[in-house]
C-alpha positions as CSV (number, residue, x, y, z in Angstrom):
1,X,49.3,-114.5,-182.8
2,X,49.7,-115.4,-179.5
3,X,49.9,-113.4,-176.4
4,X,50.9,-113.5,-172.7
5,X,49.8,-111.1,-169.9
6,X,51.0,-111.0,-166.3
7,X,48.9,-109.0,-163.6
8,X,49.2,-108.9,-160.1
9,X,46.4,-108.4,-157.0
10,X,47.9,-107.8,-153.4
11,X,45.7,-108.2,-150.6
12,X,46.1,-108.2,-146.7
13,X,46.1,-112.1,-146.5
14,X,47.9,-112.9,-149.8
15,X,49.6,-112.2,-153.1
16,X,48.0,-113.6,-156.4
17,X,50.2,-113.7,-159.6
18,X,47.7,-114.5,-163.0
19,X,49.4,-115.6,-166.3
20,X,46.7,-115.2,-169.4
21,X,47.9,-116.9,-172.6
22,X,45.5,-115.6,-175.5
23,X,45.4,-116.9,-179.7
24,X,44.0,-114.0,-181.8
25,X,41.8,-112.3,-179.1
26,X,40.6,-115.1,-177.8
27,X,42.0,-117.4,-174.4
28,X,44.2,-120.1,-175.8
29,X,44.5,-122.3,-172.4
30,X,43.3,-122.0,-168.7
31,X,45.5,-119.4,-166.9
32,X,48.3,-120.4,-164.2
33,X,47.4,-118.3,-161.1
34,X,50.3,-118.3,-158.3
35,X,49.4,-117.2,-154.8
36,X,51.3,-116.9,-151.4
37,X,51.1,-115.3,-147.9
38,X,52.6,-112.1,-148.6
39,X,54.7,-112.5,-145.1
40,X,56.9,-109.6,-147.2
41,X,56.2,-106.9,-149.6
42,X,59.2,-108.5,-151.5
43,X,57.9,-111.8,-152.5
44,X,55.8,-110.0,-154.8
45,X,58.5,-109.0,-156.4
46,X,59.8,-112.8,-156.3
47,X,56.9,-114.0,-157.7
48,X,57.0,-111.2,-160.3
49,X,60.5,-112.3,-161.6
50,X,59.6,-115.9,-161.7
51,X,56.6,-115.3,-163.9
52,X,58.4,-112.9,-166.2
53,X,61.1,-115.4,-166.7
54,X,58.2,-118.0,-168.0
55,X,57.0,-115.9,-170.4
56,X,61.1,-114.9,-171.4
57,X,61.7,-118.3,-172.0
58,X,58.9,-118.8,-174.1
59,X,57.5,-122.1,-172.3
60,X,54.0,-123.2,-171.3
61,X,53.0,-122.0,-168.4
62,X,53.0,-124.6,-165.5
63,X,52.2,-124.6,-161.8
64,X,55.0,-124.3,-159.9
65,X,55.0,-126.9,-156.5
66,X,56.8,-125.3,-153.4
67,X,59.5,-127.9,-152.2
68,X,60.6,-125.9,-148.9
69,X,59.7,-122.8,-147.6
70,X,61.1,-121.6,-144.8
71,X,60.6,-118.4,-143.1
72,X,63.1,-117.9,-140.7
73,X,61.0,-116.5,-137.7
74,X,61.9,-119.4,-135.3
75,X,63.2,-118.4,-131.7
76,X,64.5,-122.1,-131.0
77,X,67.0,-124.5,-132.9
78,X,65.2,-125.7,-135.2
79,X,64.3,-124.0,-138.5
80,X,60.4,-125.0,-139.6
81,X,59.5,-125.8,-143.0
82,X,56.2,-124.0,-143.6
83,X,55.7,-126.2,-147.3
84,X,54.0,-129.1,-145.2
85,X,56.5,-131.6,-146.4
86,X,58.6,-131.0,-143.4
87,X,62.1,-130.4,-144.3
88,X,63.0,-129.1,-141.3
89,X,66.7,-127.2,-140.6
90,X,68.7,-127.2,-137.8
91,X,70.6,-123.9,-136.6
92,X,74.3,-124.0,-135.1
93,X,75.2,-120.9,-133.7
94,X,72.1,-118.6,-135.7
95,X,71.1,-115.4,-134.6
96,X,67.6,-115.2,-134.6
97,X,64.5,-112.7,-134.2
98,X,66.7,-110.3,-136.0
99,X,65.1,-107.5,-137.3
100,X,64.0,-107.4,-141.1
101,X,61.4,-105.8,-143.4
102,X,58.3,-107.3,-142.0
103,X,58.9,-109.6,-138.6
104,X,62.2,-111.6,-137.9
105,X,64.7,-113.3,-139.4
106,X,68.2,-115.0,-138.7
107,X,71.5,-113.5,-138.7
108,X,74.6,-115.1,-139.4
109,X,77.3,-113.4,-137.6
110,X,79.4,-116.4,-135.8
111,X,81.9,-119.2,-137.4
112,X,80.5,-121.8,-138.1
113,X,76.9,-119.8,-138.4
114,X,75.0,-122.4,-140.1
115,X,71.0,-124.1,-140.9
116,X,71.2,-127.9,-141.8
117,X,68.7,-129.6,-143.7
118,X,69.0,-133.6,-143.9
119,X,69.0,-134.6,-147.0
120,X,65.1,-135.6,-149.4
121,X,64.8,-136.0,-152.9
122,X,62.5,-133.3,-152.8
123,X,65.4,-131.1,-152.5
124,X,67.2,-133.2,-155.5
125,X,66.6,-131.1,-159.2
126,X,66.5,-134.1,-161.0
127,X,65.4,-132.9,-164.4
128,X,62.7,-130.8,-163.6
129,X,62.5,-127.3,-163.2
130,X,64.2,-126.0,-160.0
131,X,64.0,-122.6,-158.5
132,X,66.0,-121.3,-155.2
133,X,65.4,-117.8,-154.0
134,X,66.8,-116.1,-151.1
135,X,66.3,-112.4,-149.4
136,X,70.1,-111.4,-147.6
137,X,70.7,-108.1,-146.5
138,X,74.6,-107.6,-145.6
139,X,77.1,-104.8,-145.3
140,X,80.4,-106.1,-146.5
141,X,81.8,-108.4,-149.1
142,X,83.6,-111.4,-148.8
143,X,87.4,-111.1,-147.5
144,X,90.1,-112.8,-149.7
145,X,90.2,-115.2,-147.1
146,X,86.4,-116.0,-147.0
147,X,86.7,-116.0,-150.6
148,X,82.8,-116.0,-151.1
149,X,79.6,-116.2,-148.8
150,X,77.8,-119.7,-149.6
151,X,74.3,-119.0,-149.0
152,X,72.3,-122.1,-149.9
153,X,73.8,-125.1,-151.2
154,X,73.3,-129.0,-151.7
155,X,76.6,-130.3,-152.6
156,X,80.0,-129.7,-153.4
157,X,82.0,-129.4,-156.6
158,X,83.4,-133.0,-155.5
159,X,79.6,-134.4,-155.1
160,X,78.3,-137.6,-156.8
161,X,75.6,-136.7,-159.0
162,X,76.4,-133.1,-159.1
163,X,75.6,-129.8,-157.2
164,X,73.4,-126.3,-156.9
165,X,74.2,-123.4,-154.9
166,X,73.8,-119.2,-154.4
167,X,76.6,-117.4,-153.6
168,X,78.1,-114.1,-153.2
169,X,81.6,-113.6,-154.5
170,X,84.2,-111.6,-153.8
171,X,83.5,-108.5,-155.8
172,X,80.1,-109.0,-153.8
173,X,78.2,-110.0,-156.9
174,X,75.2,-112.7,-156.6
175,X,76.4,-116.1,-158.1
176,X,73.7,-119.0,-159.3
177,X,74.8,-122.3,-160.3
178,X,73.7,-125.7,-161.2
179,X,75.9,-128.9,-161.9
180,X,75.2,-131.8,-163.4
181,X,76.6,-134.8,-165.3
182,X,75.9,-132.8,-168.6
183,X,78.3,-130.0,-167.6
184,X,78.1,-127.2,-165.1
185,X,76.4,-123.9,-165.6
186,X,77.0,-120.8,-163.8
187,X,76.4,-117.4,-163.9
188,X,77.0,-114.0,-161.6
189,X,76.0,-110.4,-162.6
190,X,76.2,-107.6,-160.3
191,X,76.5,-105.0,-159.2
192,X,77.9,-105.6,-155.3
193,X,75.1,-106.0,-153.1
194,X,77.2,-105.4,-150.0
195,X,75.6,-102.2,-149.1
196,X,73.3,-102.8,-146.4
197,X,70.2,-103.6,-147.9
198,X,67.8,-106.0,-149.2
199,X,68.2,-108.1,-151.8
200,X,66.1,-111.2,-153.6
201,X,68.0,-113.8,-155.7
202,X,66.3,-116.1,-157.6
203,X,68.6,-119.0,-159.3
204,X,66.7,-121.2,-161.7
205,X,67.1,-124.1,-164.2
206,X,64.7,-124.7,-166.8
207,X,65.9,-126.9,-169.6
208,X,69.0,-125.5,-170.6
209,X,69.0,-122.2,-169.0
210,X,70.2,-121.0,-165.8
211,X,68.6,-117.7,-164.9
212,X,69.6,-115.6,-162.1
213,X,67.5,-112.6,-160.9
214,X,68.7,-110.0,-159.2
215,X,66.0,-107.5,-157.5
216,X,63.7,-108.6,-160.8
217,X,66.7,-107.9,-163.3
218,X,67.3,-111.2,-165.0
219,X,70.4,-112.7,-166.5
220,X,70.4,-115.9,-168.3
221,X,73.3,-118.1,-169.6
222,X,72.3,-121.8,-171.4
223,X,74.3,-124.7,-171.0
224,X,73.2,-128.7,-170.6
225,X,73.6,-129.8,-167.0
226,X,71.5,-133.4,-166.8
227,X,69.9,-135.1,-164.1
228,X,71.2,-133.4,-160.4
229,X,70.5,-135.5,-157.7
230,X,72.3,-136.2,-154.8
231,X,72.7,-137.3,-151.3
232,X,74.2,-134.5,-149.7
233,X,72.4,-132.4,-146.8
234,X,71.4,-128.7,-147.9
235,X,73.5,-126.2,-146.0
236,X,72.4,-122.0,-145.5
237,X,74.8,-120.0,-144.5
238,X,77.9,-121.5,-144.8
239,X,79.3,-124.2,-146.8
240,X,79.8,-127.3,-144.1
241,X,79.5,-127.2,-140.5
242,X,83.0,-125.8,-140.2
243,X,82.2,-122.7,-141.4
244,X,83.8,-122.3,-144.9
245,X,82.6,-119.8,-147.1
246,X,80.5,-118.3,-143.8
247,X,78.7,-115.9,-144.6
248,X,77.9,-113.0,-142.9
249,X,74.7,-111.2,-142.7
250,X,71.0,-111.1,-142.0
251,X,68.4,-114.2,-144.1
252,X,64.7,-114.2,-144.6
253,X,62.5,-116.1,-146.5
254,X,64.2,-118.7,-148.5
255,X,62.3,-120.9,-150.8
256,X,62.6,-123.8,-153.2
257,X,60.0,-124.6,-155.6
258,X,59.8,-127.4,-158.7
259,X,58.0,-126.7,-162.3
């Protein structure tokens, strides 16, 4: 029989994830060990979900690679990309050094509020496994004229070679989707996180499954989606640089990873 086990070790300079995959007793294959700079108590709990949603979906454990990751303490207008393969953002009308758990972080409070990221194919799914996750902390839920708070996204519905984004709707529930030639998978699950805390959503594809994770409570919904690539630019915050779908609230520590 074969067995999984997930532990975690926190230390001052970093947070280590270790997945151990044993065959009667014995170690069946080399564990996958995640680790990251725990700039927040909360990735922990990121890299918690992530794992946990490995072993859920039964696959072999594989090192994720970190596509973007950007931490959203920059005081100028640029956003850095802290991954080393320099997807940079650039802010219109951002708030920043706002106040969050640990350090600073941006708000979005104008219209258009808004970080750009020029288009890679880094930031293109493909086939691969793709994971987005995002920390938001807001107060009140999108008006019927809003109609929902676009958070992170890399195309629209209209987009050649199909579309991923987070979202919150209306009812101020967290909203993961990925769309592809194959068909378009989505899923949302609340309850509303418009009450002025923190919040981590993770929205993954693996296969055929779309998995969103809410605070390490994890929804699944399968569905073939294909190759997603496009040449769109990723926007945060709001859905163009008019400000449709703006959201509005405080961001930290948004990710992407592949595998």
């Amino acid at each position: 029989m074969q067995s999984r086990r997930v532990s975690l070790l926190e230390s001052n300079d970093r947070v280590e994830i270790r997945i151990d995959v044993t065959q009667r007793g014995e170690t069946a294959e080399d564990p996958l060990v995640l680790t990251c700079r725990p700039v927040l108590v909360r990735l922990s709990v990121v890299f918690v979900a992530v794992a946990a949603m490995m072993l859920a979906m039964g696959g072999t454990a594989q090192a994720a690679t970190l596509v973007a990751v950007w931490h959203m303490n920059d005081t100028g207008s640029v956003m850095t990309d802290a991954s080393g393969n320099g997807l940079t953002g650039t802010l219109r009308s951002v708030s920043t050094s706002q106040p969050v758990l640990s350090g600073t972080g941006f708000g979005f409070f104008a219209k258009p509020s808004r970080v750009r990221v020029a288009t890679s194919s880094l930031l293109n799914p493909g086939t691969d496994i793709f994971t987005v996750t995002v920390h938001v902390k807001f107060s009140t839920k999108p008006s019927a004229a809003v109609g929902d708070y676009d958070l992170i996204r890399k195309g629209l519905s209209t987009t050649a070679g199909g579309d991923y984004k987070v979202e919150i709707l209306e009812n101020g529930y967290a909203y993961c989707q990925y769309k592809g030639p194959s068909g378009n998978v989505n899923l949302s699950h609340g309850p509303s996180l418009a009450n002025n805390a923190w919040h981590t959503i993770v929205c993954r594809r693996s296969g055929s499954t779309v998995s969103l994770t809410i605070d390490g409570q994890n929804f699944q919904k399968s569905g073939a989606t294909g190759k997603i690539a496009n040449s769109s630019d990723v926007f945060i915050g709001a859905k163009d640089d008019s400000g449709a779908d703006q959201y509005k609230g405080l961001m930290d520590e948004v990710t992407i990873s592949r595998g």
